[in-house]
C-alpha positions in Angstrom: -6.4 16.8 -10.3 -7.5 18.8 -13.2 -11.3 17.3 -13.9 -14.7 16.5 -12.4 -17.6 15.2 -13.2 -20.0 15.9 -10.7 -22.0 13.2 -9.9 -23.8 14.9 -6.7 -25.9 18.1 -6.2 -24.2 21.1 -5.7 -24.5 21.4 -2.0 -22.7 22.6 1.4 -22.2 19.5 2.9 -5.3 5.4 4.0 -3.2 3.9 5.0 -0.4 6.2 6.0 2.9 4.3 6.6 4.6 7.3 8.4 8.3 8.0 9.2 7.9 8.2 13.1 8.3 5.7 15.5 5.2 4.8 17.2 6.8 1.8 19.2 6.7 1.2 22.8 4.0 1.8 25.7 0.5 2.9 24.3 -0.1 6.8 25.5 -3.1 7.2 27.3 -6.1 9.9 26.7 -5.4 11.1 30.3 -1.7 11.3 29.2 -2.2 13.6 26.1 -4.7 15.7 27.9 -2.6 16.6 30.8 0.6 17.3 28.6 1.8 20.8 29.2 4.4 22.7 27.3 7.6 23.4 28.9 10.1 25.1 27.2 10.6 23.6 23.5 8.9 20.5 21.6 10.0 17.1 22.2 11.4 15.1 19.3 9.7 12.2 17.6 6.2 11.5 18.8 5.0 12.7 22.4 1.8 13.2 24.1 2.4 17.5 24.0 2.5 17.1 20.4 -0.2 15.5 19.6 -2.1 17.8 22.6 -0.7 20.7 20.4 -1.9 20.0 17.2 -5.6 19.1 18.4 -5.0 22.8 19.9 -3.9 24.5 16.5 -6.8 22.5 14.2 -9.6 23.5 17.0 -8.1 27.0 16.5 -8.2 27.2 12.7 -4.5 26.7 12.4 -4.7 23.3 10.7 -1.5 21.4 11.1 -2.6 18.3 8.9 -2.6 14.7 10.3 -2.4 14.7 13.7 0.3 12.2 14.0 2.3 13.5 17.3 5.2 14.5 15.8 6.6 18.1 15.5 7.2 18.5 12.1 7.2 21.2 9.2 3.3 21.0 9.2 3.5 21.9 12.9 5.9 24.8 12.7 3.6 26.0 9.6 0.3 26.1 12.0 2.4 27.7 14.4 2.8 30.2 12.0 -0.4 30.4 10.6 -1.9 30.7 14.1 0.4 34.0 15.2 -1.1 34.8 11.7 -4.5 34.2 12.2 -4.1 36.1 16.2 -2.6 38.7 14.6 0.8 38.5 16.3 4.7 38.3 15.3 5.2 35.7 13.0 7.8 33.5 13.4 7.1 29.9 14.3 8.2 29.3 17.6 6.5 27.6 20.1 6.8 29.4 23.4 4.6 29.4 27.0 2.5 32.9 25.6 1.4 30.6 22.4 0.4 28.4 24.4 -2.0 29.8 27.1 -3.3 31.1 24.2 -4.5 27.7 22.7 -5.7 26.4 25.8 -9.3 25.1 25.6 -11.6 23.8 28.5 -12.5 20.9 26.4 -10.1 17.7 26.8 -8.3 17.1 23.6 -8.3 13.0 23.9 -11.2 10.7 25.0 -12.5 7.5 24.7 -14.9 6.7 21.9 -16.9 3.5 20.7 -17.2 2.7 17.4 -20.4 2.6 15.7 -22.0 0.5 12.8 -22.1 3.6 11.0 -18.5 4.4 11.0 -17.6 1.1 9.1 -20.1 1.4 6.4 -19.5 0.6 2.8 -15.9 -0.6 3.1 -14.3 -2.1 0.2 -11.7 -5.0 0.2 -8.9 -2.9 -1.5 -8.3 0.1 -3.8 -6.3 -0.6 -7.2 -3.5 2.3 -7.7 -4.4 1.6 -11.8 -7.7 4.2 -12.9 -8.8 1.2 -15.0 -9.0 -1.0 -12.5 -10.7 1.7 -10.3 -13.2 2.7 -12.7 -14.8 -0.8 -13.1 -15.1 -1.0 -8.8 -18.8 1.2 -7.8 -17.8 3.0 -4.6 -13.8 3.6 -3.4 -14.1 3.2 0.1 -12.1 2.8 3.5 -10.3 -0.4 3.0 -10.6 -1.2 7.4 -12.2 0.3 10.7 -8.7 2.1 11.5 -8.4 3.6 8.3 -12.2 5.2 8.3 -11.5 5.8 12.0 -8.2 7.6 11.4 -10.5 10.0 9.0 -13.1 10.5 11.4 -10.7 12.1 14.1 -8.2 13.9 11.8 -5.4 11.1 12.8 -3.1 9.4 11.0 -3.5 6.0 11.0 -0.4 4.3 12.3 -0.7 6.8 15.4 -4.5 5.4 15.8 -2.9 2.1 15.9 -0.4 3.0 18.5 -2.7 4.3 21.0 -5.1 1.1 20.6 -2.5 -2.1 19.9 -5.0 -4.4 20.6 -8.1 -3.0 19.0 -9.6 -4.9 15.8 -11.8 -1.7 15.1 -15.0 -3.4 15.1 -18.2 -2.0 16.0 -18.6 -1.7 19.8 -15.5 -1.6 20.6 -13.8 1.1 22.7 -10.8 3.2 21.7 -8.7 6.0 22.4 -9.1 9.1 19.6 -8.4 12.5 19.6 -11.0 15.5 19.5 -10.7 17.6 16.8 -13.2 19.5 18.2 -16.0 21.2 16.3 -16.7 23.0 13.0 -15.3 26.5 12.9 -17.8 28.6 11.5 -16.7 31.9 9.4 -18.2 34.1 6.5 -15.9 33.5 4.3 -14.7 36.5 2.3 -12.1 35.2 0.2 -9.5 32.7 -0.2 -5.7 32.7 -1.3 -3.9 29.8 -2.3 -0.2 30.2 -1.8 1.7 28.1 -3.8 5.0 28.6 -2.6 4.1 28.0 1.4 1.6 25.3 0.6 -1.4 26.8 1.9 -4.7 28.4 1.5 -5.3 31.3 3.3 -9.2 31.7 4.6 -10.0 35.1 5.2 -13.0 36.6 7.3 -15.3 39.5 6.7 -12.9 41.4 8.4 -10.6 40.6 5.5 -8.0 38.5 8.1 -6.7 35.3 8.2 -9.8 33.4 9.7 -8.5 29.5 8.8 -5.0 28.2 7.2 -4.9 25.0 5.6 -1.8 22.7 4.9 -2.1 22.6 0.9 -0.8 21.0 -2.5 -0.6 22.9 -5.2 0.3 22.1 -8.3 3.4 20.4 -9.0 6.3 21.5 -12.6 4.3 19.4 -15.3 0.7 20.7 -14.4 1.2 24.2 -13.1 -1.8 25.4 -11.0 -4.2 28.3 -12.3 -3.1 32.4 -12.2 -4.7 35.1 -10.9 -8.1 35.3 -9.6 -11.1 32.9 -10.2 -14.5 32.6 -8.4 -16.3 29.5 -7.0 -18.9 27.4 -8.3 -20.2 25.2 -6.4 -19.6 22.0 -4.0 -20.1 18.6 -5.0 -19.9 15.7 -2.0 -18.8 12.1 -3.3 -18.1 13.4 -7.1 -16.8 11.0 -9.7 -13.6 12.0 -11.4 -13.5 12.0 -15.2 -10.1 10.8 -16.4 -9.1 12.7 -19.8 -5.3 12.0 -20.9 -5.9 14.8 -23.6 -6.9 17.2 -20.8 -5.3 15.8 -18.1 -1.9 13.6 -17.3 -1.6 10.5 -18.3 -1.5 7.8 -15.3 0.1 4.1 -15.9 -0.5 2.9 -19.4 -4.5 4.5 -19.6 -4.7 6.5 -22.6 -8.7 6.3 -22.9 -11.4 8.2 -21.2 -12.7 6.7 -17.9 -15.0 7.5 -15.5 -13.5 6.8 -11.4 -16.2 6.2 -9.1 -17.0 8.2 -6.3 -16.0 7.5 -2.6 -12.9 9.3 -0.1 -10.6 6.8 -1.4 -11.3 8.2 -5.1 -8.8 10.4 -6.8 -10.7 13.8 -5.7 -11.5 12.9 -2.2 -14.8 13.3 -0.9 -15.2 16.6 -1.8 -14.9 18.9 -5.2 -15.1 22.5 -4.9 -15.6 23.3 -8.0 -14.2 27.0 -9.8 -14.7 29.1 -12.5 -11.4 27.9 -14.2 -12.4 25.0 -16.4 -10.9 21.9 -15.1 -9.5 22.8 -11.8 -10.5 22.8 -8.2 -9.9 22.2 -4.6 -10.7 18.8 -3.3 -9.6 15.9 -1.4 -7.1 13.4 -0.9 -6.8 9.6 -0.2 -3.3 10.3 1.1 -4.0 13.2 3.6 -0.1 12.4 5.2 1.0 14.1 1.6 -0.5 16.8 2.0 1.6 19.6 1.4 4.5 17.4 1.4 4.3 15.8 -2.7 2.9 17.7 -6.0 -0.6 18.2 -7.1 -1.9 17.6 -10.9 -2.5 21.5 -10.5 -5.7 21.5 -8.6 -5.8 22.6 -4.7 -5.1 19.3 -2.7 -6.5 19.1 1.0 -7.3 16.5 3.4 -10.7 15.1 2.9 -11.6 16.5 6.7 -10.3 19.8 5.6 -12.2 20.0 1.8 -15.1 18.8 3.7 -15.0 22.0 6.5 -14.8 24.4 3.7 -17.1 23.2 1.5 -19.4 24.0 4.8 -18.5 27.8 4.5 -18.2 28.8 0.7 -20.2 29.6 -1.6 -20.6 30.4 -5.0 -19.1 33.8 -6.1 -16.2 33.6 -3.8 -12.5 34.7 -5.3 -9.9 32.9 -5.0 -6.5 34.2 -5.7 -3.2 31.7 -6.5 0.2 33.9 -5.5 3.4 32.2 -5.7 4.1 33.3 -1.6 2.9 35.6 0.7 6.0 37.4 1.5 4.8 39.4 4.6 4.4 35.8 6.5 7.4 33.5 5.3 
């Protein structure tokens, strides 16, 4: 998206219908815990996969949704963790990788949900921005969406590993463990267009954090060169300008879209020095990566929300069309 309005302060602060199978017996958290690598990556979904992709978002590698399902987003954290470790690149997930992920912390568990978690839902979200903008908050439209969130999942997987929950408050369910903040000064970021990333970089000037991007798309090319950052807003609202922006559905006046992580920003705008464009959220974290951008820096909301944590204003941040030295 090209344009914000920023309706908070300037502070540090879904439904996915997905293309795998998640029929048949419920995994348990004891299953995906004890999963161990072998000697390749399992097709469809599978309790190592989902194991392995808690692994590579604890260690900065972010592989997007955790879904259980080695796909291109996998193979991408694979590479971006070698990056990051500062080993041969090449995507492959072998025994070495692995040990090296290991964490003593289990990677599944059991959680109850809270009151809090299922606050201020809404009934529905309209895909039309005039429909949107007369709505106050755009919300999780049901417990496993807002639950999915939470834990980095995606939200059919959720399901599958609780088939009989109603995800109500109180009740008991199965999630994953993303596991906590990862803290790093920050000393630039890259955006790299043509592998669909940014590139976090440490005061070390290494890859400290990768995460699965959109950027830009043919009609609404993302920014050149270098530009610096200006703030963070949490919960913006997003000012819809057809003469600045695209034009969506048949809207060709200004509206203002209410805030909430179901808005067309995400819960988070990062906001830079380039008139118009930024790095935010996404309703749809399962495109991420995966579909075009309206030439702004797409990431999950869970992702936005992390670096919004470490930036600050000042930072550069430089869009390359690929980082030939990885890919």
């Amino acid at each position: 998206m090209k344009y914000v309005t920023i309706a908070a302060a300037f502070v540090l602060s879904f439904i996915h219908l997905s293309t795998a199978s998640f029929s048949g017996t419920p995994m348990t958290s004891d299953e995906i815990n004890a999963a161990e690598f072998i000697d390749a990556l399992p097709e469809g979904v599978s309790a190592l996969t989902a194991k392995l992709q808690v692994l590579l978002d604890r260690a900065g590698a972010n592989p997007g949704v955790i879904d259980g399902v080695a796909g291109e987003n996998v193979t991408r954290a694979i590479r971006g963790f070698e990056e990051i470790s500062g080993l041969e690149v090449h995507g492959i997930m072998n025994q070495d990788l692995w040990e090296r992920l290991q964490s003593p912390e289990p990677v599944s568990l059991t959680y109850t949900i809270t009151s809090e978690d299922l606050e201020k839902m809404v009934e529905s979200i309209p895909t039309d921005y005039a429909e949107m903008a007369k709505m106050e908050w755009l919300g999780f439209t049901s417990g496993a969406e807002a639950l999915a969130e939470k834990f980095h999942m995606d939200q059919n997987f959720l399901i599958s590993l609780n088939p009989d929950a109603r995800f109500v408050a109180g009740e008991t369910i199965v999630v994953i463990d993303p596991g906590t903040q990862v803290m790093v000064e920050v000393s630039r970021i890259v955006a790299d267009k043509s592998n669909e990333r940014l590139v976090i970089y440490g005061v070390n000037d290494r890859p400290a954090i990768i995460y699965p991007a959109t950027i830009e798309s043919d009609s609404t090319p993302s920014p050149q060169g270098t530009h610096e950052i200006k703030g963070v807003a949490v919960f913006p609202t997003y000012a819809y300008d057809p003469d600045i922006n695209f034009q969506q559905a048949e809207n060709t006046e200004k509206l203002t879209i209410p805030a909430g992580p179901n808005g067309p920003v995400g819960s988070i705008w990062i906001d830079l020095t380039e008139p118009t464009y930024g790095i935010h959220g996404t309703p749809d974290p399962s495109k991420i990566s995966k579909t075009s951008s309206h030439g702004c820096v797409r990431l999950s909301n869970w992702d936005a929300a992390e670096l919004g944590k470490l930036v600050k204003p000042g930072i550069e941040v430089t869009f390359i069309e690929a980082s030939s030295s990885i890919y």
